[in-house]
C-alpha positions in Angstrom: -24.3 -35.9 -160.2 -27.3 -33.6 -159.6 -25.0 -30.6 -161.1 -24.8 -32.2 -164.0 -27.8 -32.9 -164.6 -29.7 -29.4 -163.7 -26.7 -27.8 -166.5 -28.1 -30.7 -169.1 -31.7 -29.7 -167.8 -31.2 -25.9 -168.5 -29.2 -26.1 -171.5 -32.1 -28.7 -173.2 -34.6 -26.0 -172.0 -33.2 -23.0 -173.5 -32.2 -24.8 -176.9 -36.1 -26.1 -177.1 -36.8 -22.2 -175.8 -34.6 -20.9 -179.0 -35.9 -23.7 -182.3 -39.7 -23.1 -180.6 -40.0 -27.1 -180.5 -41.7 -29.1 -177.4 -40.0 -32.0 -178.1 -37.6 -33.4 -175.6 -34.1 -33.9 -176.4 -32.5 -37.6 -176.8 -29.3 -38.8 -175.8 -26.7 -41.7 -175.7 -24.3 -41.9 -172.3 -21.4 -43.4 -172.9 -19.4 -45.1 -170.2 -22.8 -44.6 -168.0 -21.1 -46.6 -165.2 -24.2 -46.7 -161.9 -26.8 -45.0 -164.9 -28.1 -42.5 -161.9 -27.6 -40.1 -164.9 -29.8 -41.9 -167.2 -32.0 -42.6 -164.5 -32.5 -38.9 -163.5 -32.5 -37.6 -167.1 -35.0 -40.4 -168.1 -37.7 -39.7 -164.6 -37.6 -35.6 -166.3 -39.1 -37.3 -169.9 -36.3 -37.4 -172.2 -35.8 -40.8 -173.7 -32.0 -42.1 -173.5 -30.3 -45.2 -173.0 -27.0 -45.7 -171.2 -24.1 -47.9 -172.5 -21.5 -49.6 -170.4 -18.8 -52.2 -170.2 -20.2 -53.7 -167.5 -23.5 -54.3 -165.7 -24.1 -52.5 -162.1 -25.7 -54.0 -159.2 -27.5 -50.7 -158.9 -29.2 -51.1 -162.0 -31.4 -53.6 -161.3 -33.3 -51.0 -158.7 -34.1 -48.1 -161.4 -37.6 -48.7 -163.1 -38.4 -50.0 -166.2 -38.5 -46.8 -168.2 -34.5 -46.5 -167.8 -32.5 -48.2 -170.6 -28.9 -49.5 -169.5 -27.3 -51.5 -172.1 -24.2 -53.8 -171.8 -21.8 -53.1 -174.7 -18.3 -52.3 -175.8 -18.6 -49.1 -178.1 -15.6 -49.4 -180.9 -15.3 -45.3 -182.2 -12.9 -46.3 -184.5 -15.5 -48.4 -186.4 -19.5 -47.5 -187.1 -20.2 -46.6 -183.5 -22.4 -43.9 -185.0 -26.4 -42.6 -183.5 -27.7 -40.8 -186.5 -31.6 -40.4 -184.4 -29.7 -38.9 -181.0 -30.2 -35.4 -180.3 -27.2 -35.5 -177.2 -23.9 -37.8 -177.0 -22.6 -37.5 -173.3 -19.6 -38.3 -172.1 -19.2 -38.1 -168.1 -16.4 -39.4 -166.9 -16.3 -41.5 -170.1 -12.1 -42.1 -169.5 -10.6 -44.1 -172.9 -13.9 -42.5 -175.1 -13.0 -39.0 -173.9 -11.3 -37.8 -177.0 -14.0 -39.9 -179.2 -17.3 -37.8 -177.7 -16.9 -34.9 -180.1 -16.0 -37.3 -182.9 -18.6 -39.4 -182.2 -21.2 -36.5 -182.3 -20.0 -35.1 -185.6 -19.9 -38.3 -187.5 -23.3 -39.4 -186.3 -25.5 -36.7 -187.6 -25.1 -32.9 -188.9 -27.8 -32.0 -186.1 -25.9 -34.5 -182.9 -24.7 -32.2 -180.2 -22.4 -33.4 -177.4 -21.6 -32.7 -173.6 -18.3 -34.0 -172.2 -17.1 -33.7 -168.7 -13.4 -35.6 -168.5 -11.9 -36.8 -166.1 -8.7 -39.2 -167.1 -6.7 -38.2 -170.3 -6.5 -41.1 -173.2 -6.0 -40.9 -176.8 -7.3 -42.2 -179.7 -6.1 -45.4 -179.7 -7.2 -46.2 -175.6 -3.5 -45.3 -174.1 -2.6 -42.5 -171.7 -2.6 -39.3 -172.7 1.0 -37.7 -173.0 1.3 -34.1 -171.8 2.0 -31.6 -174.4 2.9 -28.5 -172.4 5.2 -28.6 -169.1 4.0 -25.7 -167.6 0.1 -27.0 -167.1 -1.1 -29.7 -165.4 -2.0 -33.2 -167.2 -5.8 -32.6 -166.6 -5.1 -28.7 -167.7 -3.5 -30.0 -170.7 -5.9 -32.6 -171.5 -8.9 -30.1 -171.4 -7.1 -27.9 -174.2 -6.9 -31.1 -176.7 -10.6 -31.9 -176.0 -10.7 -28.2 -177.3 -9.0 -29.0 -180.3 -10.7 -31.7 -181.5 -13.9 -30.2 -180.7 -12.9 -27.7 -183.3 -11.4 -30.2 -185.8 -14.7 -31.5 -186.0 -16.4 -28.5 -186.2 -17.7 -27.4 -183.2 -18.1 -24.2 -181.4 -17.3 -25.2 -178.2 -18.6 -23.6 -174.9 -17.1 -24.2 -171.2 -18.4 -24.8 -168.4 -17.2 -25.1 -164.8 -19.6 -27.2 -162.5 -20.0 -26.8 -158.8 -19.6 -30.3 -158.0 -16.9 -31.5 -155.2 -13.8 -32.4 -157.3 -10.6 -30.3 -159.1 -11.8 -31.7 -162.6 -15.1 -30.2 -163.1 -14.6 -28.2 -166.7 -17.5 -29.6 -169.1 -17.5 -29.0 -173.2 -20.3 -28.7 -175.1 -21.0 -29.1 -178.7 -24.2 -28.1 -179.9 -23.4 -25.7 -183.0 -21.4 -26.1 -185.7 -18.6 -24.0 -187.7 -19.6 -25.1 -191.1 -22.7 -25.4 -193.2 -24.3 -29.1 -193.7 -23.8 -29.3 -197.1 -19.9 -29.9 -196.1 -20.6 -32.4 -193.5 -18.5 -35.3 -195.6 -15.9 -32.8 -196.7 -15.3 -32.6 -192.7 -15.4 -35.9 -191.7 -12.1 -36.6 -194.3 -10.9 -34.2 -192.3 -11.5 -35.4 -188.8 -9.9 -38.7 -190.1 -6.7 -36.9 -191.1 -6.4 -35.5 -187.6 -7.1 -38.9 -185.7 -4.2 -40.7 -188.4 -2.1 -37.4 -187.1 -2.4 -38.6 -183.6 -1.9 -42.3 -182.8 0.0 -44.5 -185.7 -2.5 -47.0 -184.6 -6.0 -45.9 -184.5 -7.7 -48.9 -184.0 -9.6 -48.4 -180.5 -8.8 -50.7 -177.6 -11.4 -51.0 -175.3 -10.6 -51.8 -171.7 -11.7 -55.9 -170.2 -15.4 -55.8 -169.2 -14.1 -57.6 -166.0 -10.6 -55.9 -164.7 -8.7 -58.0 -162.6 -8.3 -56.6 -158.9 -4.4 -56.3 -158.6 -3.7 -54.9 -154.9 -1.9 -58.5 -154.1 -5.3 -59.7 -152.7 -6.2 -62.2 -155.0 -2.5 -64.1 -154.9 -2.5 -67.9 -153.8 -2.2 -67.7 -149.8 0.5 -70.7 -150.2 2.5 -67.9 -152.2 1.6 -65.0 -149.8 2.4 -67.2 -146.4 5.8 -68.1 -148.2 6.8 -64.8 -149.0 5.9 -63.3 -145.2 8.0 -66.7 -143.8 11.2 -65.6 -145.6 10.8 -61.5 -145.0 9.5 -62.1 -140.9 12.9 -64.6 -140.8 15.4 -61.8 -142.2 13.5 -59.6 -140.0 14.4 -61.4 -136.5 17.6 -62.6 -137.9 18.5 -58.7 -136.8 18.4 -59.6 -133.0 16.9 -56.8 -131.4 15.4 -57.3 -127.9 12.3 -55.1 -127.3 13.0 -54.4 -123.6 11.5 -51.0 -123.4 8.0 -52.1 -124.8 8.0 -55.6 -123.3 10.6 -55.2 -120.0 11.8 -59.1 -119.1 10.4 -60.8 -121.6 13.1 -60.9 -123.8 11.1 -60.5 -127.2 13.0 -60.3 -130.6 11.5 -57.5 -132.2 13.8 -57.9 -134.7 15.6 -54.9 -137.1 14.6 -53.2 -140.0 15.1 -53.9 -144.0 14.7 -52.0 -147.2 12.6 -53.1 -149.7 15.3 -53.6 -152.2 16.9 -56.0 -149.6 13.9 -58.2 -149.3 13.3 -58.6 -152.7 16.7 -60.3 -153.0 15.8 -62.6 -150.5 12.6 -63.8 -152.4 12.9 -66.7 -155.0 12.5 -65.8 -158.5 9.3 -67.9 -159.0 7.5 -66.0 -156.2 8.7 -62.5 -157.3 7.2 -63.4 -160.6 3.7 -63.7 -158.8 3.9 -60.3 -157.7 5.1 -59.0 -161.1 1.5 -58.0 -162.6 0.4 -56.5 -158.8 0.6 -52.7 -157.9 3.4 -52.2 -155.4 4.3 -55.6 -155.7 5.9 -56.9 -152.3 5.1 -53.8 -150.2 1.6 -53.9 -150.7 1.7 -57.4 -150.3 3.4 -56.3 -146.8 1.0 -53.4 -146.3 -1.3 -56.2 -146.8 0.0 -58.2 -143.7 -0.4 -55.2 -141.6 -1.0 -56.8 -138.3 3.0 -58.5 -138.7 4.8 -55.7 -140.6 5.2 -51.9 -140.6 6.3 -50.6 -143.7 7.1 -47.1 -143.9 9.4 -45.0 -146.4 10.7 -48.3 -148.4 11.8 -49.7 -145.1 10.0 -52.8 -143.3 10.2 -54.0 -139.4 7.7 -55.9 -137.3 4.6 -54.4 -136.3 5.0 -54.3 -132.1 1.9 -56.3 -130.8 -0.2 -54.3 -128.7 -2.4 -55.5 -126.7 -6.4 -54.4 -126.3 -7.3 -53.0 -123.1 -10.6 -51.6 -121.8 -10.1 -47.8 -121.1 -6.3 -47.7 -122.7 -5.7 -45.6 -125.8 -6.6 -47.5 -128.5 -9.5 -49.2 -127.2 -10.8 -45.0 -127.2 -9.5 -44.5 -130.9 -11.5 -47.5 -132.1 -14.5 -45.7 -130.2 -14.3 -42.7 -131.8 -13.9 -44.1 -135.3 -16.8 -46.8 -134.4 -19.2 -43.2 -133.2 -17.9 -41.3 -136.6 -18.6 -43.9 -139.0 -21.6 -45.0 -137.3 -24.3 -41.6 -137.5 -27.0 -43.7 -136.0 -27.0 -45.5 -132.8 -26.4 -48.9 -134.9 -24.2 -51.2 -132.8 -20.4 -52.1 -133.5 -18.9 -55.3 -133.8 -15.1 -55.1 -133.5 -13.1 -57.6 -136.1 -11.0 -59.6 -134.1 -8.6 -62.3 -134.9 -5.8 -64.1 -132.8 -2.5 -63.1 -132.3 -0.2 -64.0 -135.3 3.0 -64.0 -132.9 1.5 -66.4 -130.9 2.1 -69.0 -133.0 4.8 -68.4 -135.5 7.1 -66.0 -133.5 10.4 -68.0 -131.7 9.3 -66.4 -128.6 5.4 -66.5 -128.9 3.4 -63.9 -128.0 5.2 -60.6 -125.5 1.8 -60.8 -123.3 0.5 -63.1 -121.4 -2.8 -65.1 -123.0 -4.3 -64.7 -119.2 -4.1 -61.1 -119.1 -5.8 -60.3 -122.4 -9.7 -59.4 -122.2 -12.1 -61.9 -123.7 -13.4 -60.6 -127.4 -16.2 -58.7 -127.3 -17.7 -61.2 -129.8 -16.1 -64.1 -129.4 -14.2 -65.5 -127.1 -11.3 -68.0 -128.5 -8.3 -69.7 -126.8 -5.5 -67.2 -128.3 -4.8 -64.0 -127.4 -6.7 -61.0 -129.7 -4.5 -57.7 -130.1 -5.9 -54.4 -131.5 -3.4 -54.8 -134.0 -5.4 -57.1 -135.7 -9.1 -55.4 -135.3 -11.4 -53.4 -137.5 -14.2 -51.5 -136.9 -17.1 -52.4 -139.0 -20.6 -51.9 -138.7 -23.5 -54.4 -137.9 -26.7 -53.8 -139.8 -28.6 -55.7 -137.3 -29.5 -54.2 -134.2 
Protein backbone atom coordinates (compact mmCIF):
# COMPACT_ATOMS: atom_id res chain seq x y z
CA UNK A 1 0.00 0.00 0.00
CA UNK A 2 2.77 2.36 0.85
CA UNK A 3 4.15 1.76 -2.97
CA UNK A 4 1.25 3.13 -4.11
CA UNK A 5 1.03 5.81 -2.44
CA UNK A 6 4.87 7.28 -2.63
CA UNK A 7 4.18 6.73 -6.95
CA UNK A 8 0.70 8.93 -6.39
CA UNK A 9 2.95 11.22 -4.02
CA UNK A 10 5.67 11.71 -6.69
CA UNK A 11 3.58 11.85 -9.68
CA UNK A 12 1.17 14.80 -7.79
CA UNK A 13 4.57 16.51 -7.04
CA UNK A 14 6.07 16.67 -10.33
CA UNK A 15 2.64 17.57 -12.09
CA UNK A 16 2.32 20.70 -9.41
CA UNK A 17 6.37 21.03 -10.26
CA UNK A 18 5.41 21.30 -14.19
CA UNK A 19 1.68 23.85 -14.07
CA UNK A 20 3.78 25.99 -11.26
CA UNK A 21 0.58 25.65 -8.90
CA UNK A 22 0.80 24.87 -4.91
CA UNK A 23 -2.40 23.56 -4.78
CA UNK A 24 -2.77 19.93 -3.76
CA UNK A 25 -4.31 17.57 -6.02
CA UNK A 26 -8.01 15.97 -5.26
CA UNK A 27 -9.22 12.62 -5.76
CA UNK A 28 -12.12 10.13 -5.63
CA UNK A 29 -11.08 6.15 -4.65
CA UNK A 30 -13.29 3.94 -5.90
CA UNK A 31 -13.78 0.57 -4.33
CA UNK A 32 -11.57 2.11 -1.31
CA UNK A 33 -12.22 -1.21 0.55
CA UNK A 34 -10.04 -0.62 4.46
CA UNK A 35 -9.52 3.44 3.10
CA UNK A 36 -5.63 3.08 4.42
CA UNK A 37 -5.28 4.79 0.99
CA UNK A 38 -7.37 7.58 1.68
CA UNK A 39 -6.21 7.69 5.01
CA UNK A 40 -2.47 8.06 4.00
CA UNK A 41 -3.21 10.39 1.02
CA UNK A 42 -5.50 12.53 3.25
CA UNK A 43 -2.61 12.77 6.62
CA UNK A 44 -0.03 14.24 3.34
CA UNK A 45 -2.95 17.29 2.75
CA UNK A 46 -4.75 16.37 -0.29
CA UNK A 47 -8.45 16.36 0.23
CA UNK A 48 -10.22 13.01 -0.99
CA UNK A 49 -12.94 10.93 -0.05
CA UNK A 50 -13.14 7.14 -0.45
CA UNK A 51 -16.33 5.27 -1.76
CA UNK A 52 -17.19 1.68 -1.00
CA UNK A 53 -19.85 -0.95 -1.03
CA UNK A 54 -19.58 -1.55 2.28
CA UNK A 55 -18.46 -0.08 5.55
CA UNK A 56 -15.02 -1.42 7.30
CA UNK A 57 -14.55 -2.02 10.86
CA UNK A 58 -11.15 -0.28 10.39
CA UNK A 59 -12.65 2.80 9.51
CA UNK A 60 -14.03 3.82 12.51
CA UNK A 61 -10.15 4.19 13.86
CA UNK A 62 -8.88 6.84 11.09
CA UNK A 63 -9.44 10.49 12.27
CA UNK A 64 -11.90 12.77 11.37
CA UNK A 65 -10.15 14.48 8.49
CA UNK A 66 -10.62 11.10 6.37
CA UNK A 67 -13.86 10.87 4.34
CA UNK A 68 -15.12 7.19 3.64
CA UNK A 69 -18.47 7.05 2.14
CA UNK A 70 -20.87 4.12 1.80
CA UNK A 71 -22.24 3.98 -1.78
CA UNK A 72 -22.92 1.88 -4.89
CA UNK A 73 -21.28 3.96 -7.79
CA UNK A 74 -23.52 3.09 -11.20
CA UNK A 75 -20.82 4.18 -14.25
CA UNK A 76 -23.27 3.53 -16.64
CA UNK A 77 -25.45 6.35 -15.37
CA UNK A 78 -24.21 10.11 -14.00
CA UNK A 79 -21.52 8.72 -11.76
CA UNK A 80 -19.54 11.74 -12.82
CA UNK A 81 -16.87 14.22 -10.37
CA UNK A 82 -16.55 17.28 -12.48
CA UNK A 83 -14.36 19.21 -9.16
CA UNK A 84 -11.78 15.95 -8.78
CA UNK A 85 -8.43 16.42 -9.92
CA UNK A 86 -7.54 12.22 -9.52
CA UNK A 87 -10.05 9.20 -10.07
CA UNK A 88 -8.32 5.98 -8.60
CA UNK A 89 -8.99 2.79 -9.10
CA UNK A 90 -6.87 0.14 -6.83
CA UNK A 91 -8.05 -2.97 -6.91
CA UNK A 92 -11.41 -1.42 -7.94
CA UNK A 93 -12.52 -5.23 -9.56
CA UNK A 94 -16.14 -4.81 -11.62
CA UNK A 95 -15.16 -0.61 -11.97
CA UNK A 96 -11.81 -1.54 -13.51
CA UNK A 97 -12.76 -0.92 -17.12
CA UNK A 98 -15.03 2.22 -15.94
CA UNK A 99 -11.82 4.28 -14.25
CA UNK A 100 -10.65 5.79 -17.48
CA UNK A 101 -14.30 6.30 -18.55
CA UNK A 102 -15.15 7.70 -15.51
CA UNK A 103 -12.21 10.26 -15.65
CA UNK A 104 -12.91 11.42 -19.19
CA UNK A 105 -16.58 12.03 -18.83
CA UNK A 106 -16.17 13.81 -15.54
CA UNK A 107 -14.09 16.78 -16.59
CA UNK A 108 -11.67 17.69 -19.61
CA UNK A 109 -8.87 18.40 -16.75
CA UNK A 110 -9.83 14.65 -14.46
CA UNK A 111 -6.82 12.40 -14.59
CA UNK A 112 -6.86 8.76 -13.46
CA UNK A 113 -4.64 6.08 -11.83
CA UNK A 114 -5.71 2.43 -12.08
CA UNK A 115 -3.93 -0.54 -10.66
CA UNK A 116 -6.25 -3.88 -11.54
CA UNK A 117 -6.38 -6.71 -10.24
CA UNK A 118 -9.58 -8.98 -11.46
CA UNK A 119 -10.75 -8.60 -15.10
CA UNK A 120 -14.66 -7.47 -15.57
CA UNK A 121 -16.37 -5.79 -18.30
CA UNK A 122 -18.67 -3.20 -18.79
CA UNK A 123 -21.61 -4.67 -17.81
CA UNK A 124 -20.00 -6.27 -14.13
CA UNK A 125 -19.26 -9.96 -15.71
CA UNK A 126 -15.93 -11.65 -16.10
CA UNK A 127 -13.68 -10.63 -18.45
CA UNK A 128 -13.25 -13.17 -21.43
CA UNK A 129 -9.76 -13.56 -22.74
CA UNK A 130 -9.03 -12.29 -26.09
CA UNK A 131 -5.66 -13.72 -26.92
CA UNK A 132 -4.55 -17.52 -26.02
CA UNK A 133 -1.12 -16.96 -25.96
CA UNK A 134 -1.17 -14.33 -22.71
CA UNK A 135 -2.34 -14.74 -19.56
CA UNK A 136 -5.93 -13.45 -18.41
CA UNK A 137 -4.34 -10.66 -16.22
CA UNK A 138 -1.76 -10.05 -19.35
CA UNK A 139 -4.67 -9.77 -21.51
CA UNK A 140 -6.78 -7.80 -19.27
CA UNK A 141 -4.03 -5.05 -18.90
CA UNK A 142 -3.93 -4.53 -22.80
CA UNK A 143 -7.86 -3.70 -22.86
CA UNK A 144 -7.42 -1.23 -19.95
CA UNK A 145 -4.90 0.05 -22.66
CA UNK A 146 -7.48 0.37 -25.17
CA UNK A 147 -9.99 2.06 -23.49
CA UNK A 148 -7.67 4.38 -22.00
CA UNK A 149 -7.07 5.42 -25.49
CA UNK A 150 -10.65 5.35 -26.67
CA UNK A 151 -11.25 7.86 -24.31
CA UNK A 152 -8.41 9.76 -25.01
CA UNK A 153 -5.78 9.21 -22.95
CA UNK A 154 -2.06 9.00 -23.24
CA UNK A 155 -1.52 6.40 -21.08
CA UNK A 156 1.80 5.65 -19.09
CA UNK A 157 2.85 2.28 -17.19
CA UNK A 158 4.01 1.58 -14.36
CA UNK A 159 5.27 -1.54 -12.55
CA UNK A 160 5.16 -1.22 -8.63
CA UNK A 161 7.42 -2.96 -6.27
CA UNK A 162 4.79 -4.31 -4.11
CA UNK A 163 4.54 -8.19 -3.17
CA UNK A 164 2.10 -9.61 -5.79
CA UNK A 165 2.37 -10.83 -9.87
CA UNK A 166 -0.38 -8.01 -10.73
CA UNK A 167 1.35 -4.89 -9.92
CA UNK A 168 1.14 -2.90 -13.65
CA UNK A 169 -0.63 0.61 -12.80
CA UNK A 170 -2.14 3.09 -15.77
CA UNK A 171 -2.21 6.46 -15.54
CA UNK A 172 -4.23 9.03 -17.34
CA UNK A 173 -3.27 12.49 -16.81
CA UNK A 174 -3.03 13.94 -20.55
CA UNK A 175 -5.06 13.83 -23.14
CA UNK A 176 -4.92 13.11 -27.13
CA UNK A 177 -7.31 15.68 -28.14
CA UNK A 178 -7.94 19.33 -27.66
CA UNK A 179 -10.99 20.39 -25.08
CA UNK A 180 -12.91 21.95 -27.50
CA UNK A 181 -13.82 18.13 -28.77
CA UNK A 182 -14.43 16.84 -25.41
CA UNK A 183 -18.36 15.95 -26.38
CA UNK A 184 -17.41 14.88 -29.85
CA UNK A 185 -15.32 12.16 -27.73
CA UNK A 186 -17.62 11.09 -25.29
CA UNK A 187 -20.20 9.88 -28.39
CA UNK A 188 -17.47 8.12 -29.08
CA UNK A 189 -16.53 6.41 -25.80
CA UNK A 190 -20.36 5.41 -25.88
CA UNK A 191 -19.97 3.63 -29.24
CA UNK A 192 -17.12 1.61 -27.88
CA UNK A 193 -18.91 0.58 -24.51
CA UNK A 194 -22.40 -0.41 -26.90
CA UNK A 195 -19.43 -2.44 -28.96
CA UNK A 196 -18.58 -4.39 -25.94
CA UNK A 197 -21.37 -5.73 -23.78
CA UNK A 198 -25.14 -5.93 -25.58
CA UNK A 199 -26.15 -4.94 -22.12
CA UNK A 200 -24.40 -1.94 -20.71
CA UNK A 201 -26.34 -1.34 -17.80
CA UNK A 202 -23.80 -1.80 -14.75
CA UNK A 203 -24.43 -4.47 -12.22
CA UNK A 204 -23.00 -3.72 -9.07
CA UNK A 205 -22.04 -6.54 -6.79
CA UNK A 206 -24.53 -7.15 -3.07
CA UNK A 207 -23.17 -4.74 -0.39
CA UNK A 208 -23.37 -7.89 1.91
CA UNK A 209 -22.00 -11.24 -0.09
CA UNK A 210 -23.14 -14.22 1.22
CA UNK A 211 -20.25 -16.51 2.70
CA UNK A 212 -20.64 -19.79 0.55
CA UNK A 213 -17.80 -22.32 1.82
CA UNK A 214 -20.71 -24.71 3.23
CA UNK A 215 -20.39 -22.96 6.62
CA UNK A 216 -23.42 -21.28 6.88
CA UNK A 217 -25.75 -24.56 5.94
CA UNK A 218 -28.41 -25.75 8.68
CA UNK A 219 -26.34 -28.30 10.92
CA UNK A 220 -29.57 -30.69 10.74
CA UNK A 221 -28.68 -30.71 6.92
CA UNK A 222 -24.84 -30.90 7.42
CA UNK A 223 -25.16 -33.87 10.29
CA UNK A 224 -27.49 -35.65 7.72
CA UNK A 225 -25.36 -35.57 4.86
CA UNK A 226 -22.05 -36.83 7.06
CA UNK A 227 -24.62 -39.79 8.58
CA UNK A 228 -25.29 -41.17 5.05
CA UNK A 229 -21.44 -40.58 3.55
CA UNK A 230 -19.61 -42.05 7.25
CA UNK A 231 -22.42 -45.15 6.67
CA UNK A 232 -21.29 -45.99 2.98
CA UNK A 233 -17.92 -45.43 4.25
CA UNK A 234 -17.92 -48.40 6.92
CA UNK A 235 -20.25 -50.37 4.85
CA UNK A 236 -16.60 -51.12 3.06
CA UNK A 237 -15.46 -53.38 6.02
CA UNK A 238 -12.02 -52.75 6.38
CA UNK A 239 -10.32 -53.61 9.81
CA UNK A 240 -7.60 -51.17 10.80
CA UNK A 241 -5.28 -53.83 12.37
CA UNK A 242 -1.97 -52.22 11.63
CA UNK A 243 -2.96 -48.76 13.22
CA UNK A 244 -5.09 -50.15 16.04
CA UNK A 245 -3.70 -54.12 16.47
CA UNK A 246 -6.74 -56.10 18.40
CA UNK A 247 -9.07 -53.78 18.50
CA UNK A 248 -10.86 -54.70 15.59
CA UNK A 249 -11.77 -51.04 14.36
CA UNK A 250 -13.77 -50.56 10.92
CA UNK A 251 -11.89 -48.06 9.27
CA UNK A 252 -13.96 -48.54 6.63
CA UNK A 253 -13.01 -48.08 2.54
CA UNK A 254 -12.79 -45.43 0.31
CA UNK A 255 -15.50 -43.53 -2.19
CA UNK A 256 -15.38 -41.10 -5.06
CA UNK A 257 -17.11 -38.16 -4.85
CA UNK A 258 -19.32 -38.90 -7.76
CA UNK A 259 -20.39 -42.02 -5.70
CA UNK A 260 -21.43 -40.15 -2.68
CA UNK A 261 -23.36 -37.73 -4.29
CA UNK A 262 -25.70 -40.54 -5.59
CA UNK A 263 -26.15 -41.58 -2.22
CA UNK A 264 -27.50 -38.09 -1.06
CA UNK A 265 -31.22 -37.18 -1.42
CA UNK A 266 -32.08 -34.77 -3.89
CA UNK A 267 -33.48 -32.24 -1.31
CA UNK A 268 -30.14 -32.11 0.48
CA UNK A 269 -27.97 -31.91 -2.73
CA UNK A 270 -30.00 -28.95 -3.51
CA UNK A 271 -28.73 -27.24 -0.28
CA UNK A 272 -25.32 -27.48 -1.41
CA UNK A 273 -26.11 -26.33 -4.96
CA UNK A 274 -25.29 -22.44 -4.49
CA UNK A 275 -21.89 -23.52 -2.15
CA UNK A 276 -18.32 -23.72 -3.64
CA UNK A 277 -17.17 -27.31 -3.85
CA UNK A 278 -20.42 -28.37 -2.83
CA UNK A 279 -20.17 -31.84 -0.81
CA UNK A 280 -16.33 -31.91 -0.65
CA UNK A 281 -15.94 -28.88 1.05
CA UNK A 282 -18.69 -29.65 3.09
CA UNK A 283 -16.38 -32.90 3.75
CA UNK A 284 -13.23 -30.88 3.95
CA UNK A 285 -15.34 -29.09 6.44
CA UNK A 286 -15.75 -32.22 8.66
CA UNK A 287 -12.08 -32.74 8.71
CA UNK A 288 -11.68 -34.38 11.95
CA UNK A 289 -14.20 -37.56 10.39
CA UNK A 290 -13.07 -37.52 6.74
CA UNK A 291 -9.98 -37.27 4.49
CA UNK A 292 -10.67 -36.15 1.17
CA UNK A 293 -8.01 -36.28 -1.17
CA UNK A 294 -7.92 -36.38 -5.20
CA UNK A 295 -12.01 -36.71 -5.48
CA UNK A 296 -11.76 -39.68 -3.27
CA UNK A 297 -13.15 -39.69 0.54
CA UNK A 298 -12.20 -42.26 3.54
CA UNK A 299 -12.22 -41.77 7.30
CA UNK A 300 -9.84 -39.70 8.96
CA UNK A 301 -7.78 -42.42 11.33
CA UNK A 302 -8.13 -40.95 14.93
CA UNK A 303 -4.97 -40.21 16.50
CA UNK A 304 -4.49 -39.78 19.63
CA UNK A 305 -2.54 -36.67 21.49
CA UNK A 306 0.40 -37.59 23.33
CA UNK A 307 2.94 -35.53 25.24
CA UNK A 308 6.34 -35.79 23.45
CA UNK A 309 4.87 -37.89 20.34
CA UNK A 310 4.96 -36.30 16.85
CA UNK A 311 2.24 -34.27 16.60
CA UNK A 312 2.03 -32.90 19.92
CA UNK A 313 5.90 -31.29 18.47
CA UNK A 314 4.14 -30.04 15.10
CA UNK A 315 1.45 -28.22 16.96
CA UNK A 316 4.57 -26.62 18.99
CA UNK A 317 6.25 -25.49 16.27
CA UNK A 318 3.23 -24.02 14.55
CA UNK A 319 2.01 -22.50 18.15
CA UNK A 320 6.12 -20.81 18.34
CA UNK A 321 5.76 -19.56 14.46
CA UNK A 322 2.50 -18.00 14.64
CA UNK A 323 3.15 -16.73 18.01
CA UNK A 324 6.42 -14.06 17.64
CA UNK A 325 6.03 -13.05 21.16
CA UNK A 326 6.01 -15.06 24.20
CA UNK A 327 2.05 -14.85 24.23
CA UNK A 328 0.69 -18.18 25.55
CA UNK A 329 -1.25 -20.94 23.45
CA UNK A 330 -4.34 -22.46 24.10
CA UNK A 331 -4.88 -25.60 22.03
CA UNK A 332 -8.71 -26.03 20.62
CA UNK A 333 -9.84 -29.22 21.72
CA UNK A 334 -12.99 -30.98 21.29
CA UNK A 335 -14.11 -34.77 22.01
CA UNK A 336 -13.62 -37.54 20.03
CA UNK A 337 -16.39 -37.82 17.22
CA UNK A 338 -15.90 -41.71 17.00
CA UNK A 339 -16.58 -42.07 20.40
CA UNK A 340 -19.96 -41.66 20.10
CA UNK A 341 -21.21 -42.33 16.61
CA UNK A 342 -18.76 -44.98 15.38
CA UNK A 343 -20.18 -48.91 15.70
CA UNK A 344 -17.10 -49.68 17.51
CA UNK A 345 -16.50 -46.29 19.54
CA UNK A 346 -13.40 -44.89 19.91
CA UNK A 347 -9.83 -47.29 18.73
CA UNK A 348 -8.14 -45.87 22.17
CA UNK A 349 -8.92 -46.28 25.34
CA UNK A 350 -10.66 -42.98 27.23
CA UNK A 351 -8.13 -43.88 30.26
CA UNK A 352 -5.08 -43.63 28.35
CA UNK A 353 -5.74 -40.26 26.77
CA UNK A 354 -4.03 -37.12 28.61
CA UNK A 355 -6.31 -34.68 30.29
CA UNK A 356 -6.81 -31.36 27.94
CA UNK A 357 -4.54 -28.83 28.56
CA UNK A 358 -7.60 -26.53 29.13
CA UNK A 359 -10.19 -28.48 29.96
CA UNK A 360 -10.64 -31.54 31.11
CA UNK A 361 -13.99 -33.37 29.92
CA UNK A 362 -15.23 -37.03 30.23
CA UNK A 363 -14.48 -38.09 26.36
CA UNK A 364 -11.51 -38.61 24.90
CA UNK A 365 -9.69 -35.41 22.93
CA UNK A 366 -7.62 -36.43 19.68
CA UNK A 367 -5.23 -34.09 17.87
CA UNK A 368 -7.38 -34.66 15.09
CA UNK A 369 -9.69 -32.40 16.31
CA UNK A 370 -7.24 -29.43 17.72
CA UNK A 371 -6.20 -26.00 16.48
CA UNK A 372 -3.70 -23.86 17.49
CA UNK A 373 -4.90 -20.40 18.26
CA UNK A 374 -3.54 -17.71 20.16
CA UNK A 375 -4.67 -16.24 23.60
CA UNK A 376 -4.50 -12.48 23.78
CA UNK A 377 -4.43 -12.70 27.53
CA UNK A 378 -1.45 -13.50 29.26
Amino acid sequence: MWNRCVTLLLLWKQEREESGSDALQSFVDLGCGNGLLVYILASEGHPGVGIDLRKRKIWDCFPGNVTLRVESIDPSGNALFPDTDWIIGNHSDELSPWIPVLAARSAYRCRYFLLPCCAFEFDGTKFQRQNSSVSQYGDFLRYAKQISAVCGFETATDRLKIPSTKRTCLIGSERTYREDQFEENLAKIQTFIDSRTPDTTFKARPAEERVRNCTKISRSVVDEIVRIVFEALIAKRHLAEEHFPGKGWNAGGTLAIGELVRLIPADRLAALKSECGGLQTLLRNNHQIFSVLNGTVQLRLPTRRGIGSKTEEELKRKAKKQNRGNRMVDLKERPCWFFGNHPDGCPFEEEDSPKPLALAVHLPIWTTHQEVQSNPKR
